[in-house]
N, C-alpha and C positions, 0 to 999 in steps of 0.2 A: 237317296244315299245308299252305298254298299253298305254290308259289315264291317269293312276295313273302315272305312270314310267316317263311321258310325262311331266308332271306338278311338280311333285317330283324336276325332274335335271331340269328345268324350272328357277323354283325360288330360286333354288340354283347356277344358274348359270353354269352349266352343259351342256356340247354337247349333243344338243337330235337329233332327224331326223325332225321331225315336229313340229312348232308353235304352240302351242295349243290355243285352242278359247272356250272360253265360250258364248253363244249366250243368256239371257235372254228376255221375253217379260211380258208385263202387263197379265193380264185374258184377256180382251176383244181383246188383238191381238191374243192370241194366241187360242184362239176361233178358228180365223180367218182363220188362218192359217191350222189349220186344217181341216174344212171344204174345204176349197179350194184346199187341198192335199191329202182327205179323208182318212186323218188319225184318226184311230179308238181309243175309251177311251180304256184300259185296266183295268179292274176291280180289287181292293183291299181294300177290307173294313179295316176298323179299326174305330172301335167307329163311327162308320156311316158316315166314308171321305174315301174317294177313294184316296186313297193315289199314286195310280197306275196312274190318270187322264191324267198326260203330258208326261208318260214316254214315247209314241211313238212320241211324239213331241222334246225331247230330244235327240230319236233317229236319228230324220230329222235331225237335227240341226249338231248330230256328239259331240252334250258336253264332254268337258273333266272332268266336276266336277259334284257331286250327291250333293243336298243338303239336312241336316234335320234339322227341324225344334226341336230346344229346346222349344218357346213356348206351352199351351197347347192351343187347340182347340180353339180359338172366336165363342160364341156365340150370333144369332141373337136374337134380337127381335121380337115378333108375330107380333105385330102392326105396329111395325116399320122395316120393311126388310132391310133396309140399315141400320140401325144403328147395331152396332157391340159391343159388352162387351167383354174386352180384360181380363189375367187372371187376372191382378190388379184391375179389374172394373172400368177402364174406358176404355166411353162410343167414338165411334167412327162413324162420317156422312160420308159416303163411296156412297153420291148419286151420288157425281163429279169421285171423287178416289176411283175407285173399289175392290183397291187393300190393301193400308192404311186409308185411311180418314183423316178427322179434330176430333180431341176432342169437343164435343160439352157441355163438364163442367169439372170444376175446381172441383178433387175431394179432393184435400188435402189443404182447403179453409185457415185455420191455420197453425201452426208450429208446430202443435203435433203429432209425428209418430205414438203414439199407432191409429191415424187414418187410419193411412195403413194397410190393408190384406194383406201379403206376401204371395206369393201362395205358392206351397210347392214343391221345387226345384226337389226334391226325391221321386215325387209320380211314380209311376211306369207306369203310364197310361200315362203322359207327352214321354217317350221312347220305347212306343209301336208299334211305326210305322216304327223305325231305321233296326229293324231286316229284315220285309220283304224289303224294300226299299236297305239294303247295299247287302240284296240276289239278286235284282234282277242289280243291278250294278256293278257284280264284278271286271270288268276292268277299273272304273270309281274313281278319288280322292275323297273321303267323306269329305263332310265339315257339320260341324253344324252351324248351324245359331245362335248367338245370339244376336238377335235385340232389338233396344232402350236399347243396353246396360248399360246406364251411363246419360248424361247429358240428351239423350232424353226421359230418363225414367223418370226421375226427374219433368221435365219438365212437362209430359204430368198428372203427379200426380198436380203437384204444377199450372201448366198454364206457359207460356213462360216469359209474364211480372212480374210475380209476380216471378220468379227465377231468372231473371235477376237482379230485385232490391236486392232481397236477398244475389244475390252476393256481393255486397256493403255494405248493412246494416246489414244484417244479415249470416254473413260468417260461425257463427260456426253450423246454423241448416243446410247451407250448405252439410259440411262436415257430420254432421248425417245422412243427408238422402243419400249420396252418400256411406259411410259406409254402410247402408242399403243394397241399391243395390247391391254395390259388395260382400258383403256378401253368396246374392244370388246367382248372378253368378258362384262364388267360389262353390259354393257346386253343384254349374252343371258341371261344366268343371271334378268335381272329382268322378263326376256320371255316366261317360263317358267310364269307363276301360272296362268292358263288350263287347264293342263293338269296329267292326273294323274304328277307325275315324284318319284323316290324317291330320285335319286341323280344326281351329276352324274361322269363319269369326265373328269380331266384328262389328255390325251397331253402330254408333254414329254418326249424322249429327252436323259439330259444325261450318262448313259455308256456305255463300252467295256464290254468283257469285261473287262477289269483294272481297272478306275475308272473314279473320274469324268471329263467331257472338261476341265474345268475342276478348277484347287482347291478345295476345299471352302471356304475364304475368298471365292473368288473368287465361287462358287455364293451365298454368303449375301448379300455384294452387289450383289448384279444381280438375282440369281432370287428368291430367298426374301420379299423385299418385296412384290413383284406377286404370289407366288404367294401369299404371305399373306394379300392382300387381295381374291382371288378365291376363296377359301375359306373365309374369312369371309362374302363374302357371300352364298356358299352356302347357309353354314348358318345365317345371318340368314331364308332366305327355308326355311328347313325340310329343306334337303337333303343326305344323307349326301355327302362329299365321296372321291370314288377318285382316284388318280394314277398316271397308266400309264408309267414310266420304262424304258428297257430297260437292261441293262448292271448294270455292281458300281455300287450307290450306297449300300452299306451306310457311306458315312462323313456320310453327313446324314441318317439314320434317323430319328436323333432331332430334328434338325432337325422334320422331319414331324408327327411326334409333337405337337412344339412350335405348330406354327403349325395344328392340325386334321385332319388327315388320318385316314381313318378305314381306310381300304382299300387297302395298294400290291400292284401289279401290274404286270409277271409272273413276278416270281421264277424265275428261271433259275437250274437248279441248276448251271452251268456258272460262274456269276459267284458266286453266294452258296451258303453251305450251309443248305438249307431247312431241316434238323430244329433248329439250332441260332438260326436267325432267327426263324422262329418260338417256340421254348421262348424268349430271351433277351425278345420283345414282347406275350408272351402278356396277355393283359387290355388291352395299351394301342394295340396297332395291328393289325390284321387282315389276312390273305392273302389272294391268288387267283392260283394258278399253278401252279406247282412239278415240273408232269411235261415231262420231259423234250426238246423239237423236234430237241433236236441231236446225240442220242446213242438212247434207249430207246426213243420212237415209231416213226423210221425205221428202227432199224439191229437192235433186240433181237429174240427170240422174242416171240410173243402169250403166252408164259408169263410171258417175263421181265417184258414190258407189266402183268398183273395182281399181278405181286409187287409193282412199284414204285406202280402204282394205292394196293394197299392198305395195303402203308407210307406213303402219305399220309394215306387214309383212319383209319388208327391214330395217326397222327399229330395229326390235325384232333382225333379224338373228344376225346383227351388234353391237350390247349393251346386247342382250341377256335376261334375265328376264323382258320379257314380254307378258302376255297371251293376245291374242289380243278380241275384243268383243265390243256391243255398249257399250257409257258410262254411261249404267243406264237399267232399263228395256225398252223394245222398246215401244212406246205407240201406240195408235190402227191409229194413222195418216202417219206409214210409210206405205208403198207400198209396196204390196206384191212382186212385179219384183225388188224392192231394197233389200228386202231378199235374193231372190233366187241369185241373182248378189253377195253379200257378201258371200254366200256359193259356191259359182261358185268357188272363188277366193283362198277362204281357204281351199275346198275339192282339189285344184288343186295343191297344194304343193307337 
């Protein structure tokens, strides 16, 4: 079987031959990692990004998923190299997080939409990079990325606290700026036929380590509507739907379940107990994650690293839909011999 074929009957619950894994890392790990494997950039321009950077790092890895990015390009600033202008113009401190950052302003200070920029879902330059990237993956599952799709888009317009209260007092500007959004989103997902894609991954962070940021009441109405209807018409246009949450949200599972979700992601065993989330969804919902960033990759032996590999991989065989991988990106503090140990384990199936 391909990648693609691999992951396909994967999450659909399907006899494959091999477990499939996805390996992600930060920037600064995966710097790392290739210098210390001398693994070489591959060059592909596009609008002045090397769009090509990690593919041989990809290849180390053995990934079974290609990812693209819906957003367009983040632009730095001269004076400020760490700060980042995203395509809604806000602004982002990425001196900590190299990778995301903090918003360092409230750009949608009032409750007046017409203050939002909507970038332009269909400019053609945003899908310039899909083509050479799905040429150079062709045994690989295409997923596009749609990050901060919904509550954390809002948010990062509006400021955390100030969306919060607005949940309570002000419900119905709520519902407008989340209209908004999906609106957006909608007209990408429909922007997508052109190209070979197999999967759409939605980002929304909507918990803690202990729960959700919200009730679960509160989650159904606000969130649940829009995200229902961007996953629907996902799968209108033929595409497997992923949902990338971080935190405990095992109290809207089924929620998921409910409205399409084929795929959640990252299962941190720090918030949920993975052998029981999965045996409890086995046939109706599918994993990807479950190894450890905040306890076993940094801190265990490369031994202890291939016990807990393959208590997944035993896990996966047995319940089935599950792609195994850390529960998040790897960050620059795991150990290089705790890598090579988790590919030891998965290359060895």
């Amino acid at each position: 079987m391909t990648e693609r074929e691999r992951v396909r009957k994967c999450i659909r619950f399907e006899d494959i031959d091999v477990i499939p894994w996805q390996i992600d890392c930060t920037t600064e790990l995966a710097r790392r990692i290739m210098e210390g494997h001398g693994i070489a950039e591959e060059r592909h321009d596009v609008r002045g990004k090397n769009i090509f950077r990690y593919s041989g790092l990809q290849d180390y890895f053995g990934n079974h998923l290609c990812y693209l990015r819906s957003e367009a390009v983040d632009s730095y600033t001269e004076k400020e190299p760490y700060i980042v202008r995203d395509e809604w113009g806000v602004f982002w401190d990425r001196r900590i997080d190299r990778d995301i950052g903090t918003p360092v302003h409230v750009l949608l200070e009032g409750r007046a939409l017409s203050a939002v920029q909507v970038p332009d879902p269909r400019a053609e330059s945003r899908y310039e990079h899909f083509k050479p990237l799905i040429a150079r993956n062709p045994h690989r599952y295409i997923v596009v990325k749609i990050s901060r799709c919904l509550f954390e888009r809002a948010w990062s317009l509006r400021g955390m606290e100030n969306l919060l209260v607005d949940l309570k007092e002000n419900p119905s500007f709520v519902h407008e700026l989340f209209q908004l959004i999906t609106e957006f989103n909608l007209a990408i997902i429909d922007s997508l036929g052109p190209y070979v894609v197999d999967g759409i991954r939605f980002s929304d962070d909507w918990g803690g380590q202990l729960g959700l940021l919200m009730s679960p009441d509160t989650w159904r109405t606000f969130v649940r509507p829009y995200a229902e209807r961007m996953y629907a018409r996902a799968h209108e246009c033929g595409y497997d739907v992923f949902i990338h949450s971080c935190g405990n949200i095992s109290a809207i599972l089924d929620d998921l379940v409910e409205i399409g979700v084929n795929v959640f992601n990252p299962l941190q065993p720090e918030t949920m107990d993975v052998e029981s989330v999965i045996e409890r969804y086995a046939g109706r919902l599918a994993f990807w994650g479950g190894l450890s960033i905040q306890q076993t990759l940094p801190f265990a032996t490369p031994g202890e690293v291939r016990s807990e590999v393959s208590h997944r991989l035993a896990l996966a065989r047995r319940c089935g839909g599950y792609l195994v991988g850390p529960s998040h990106d790897m960050p620059l503090d795991v150990p290089l011999e705790n890598v090579a140990a988790m590919l030891e384990v998965l290359r060895a199936q």
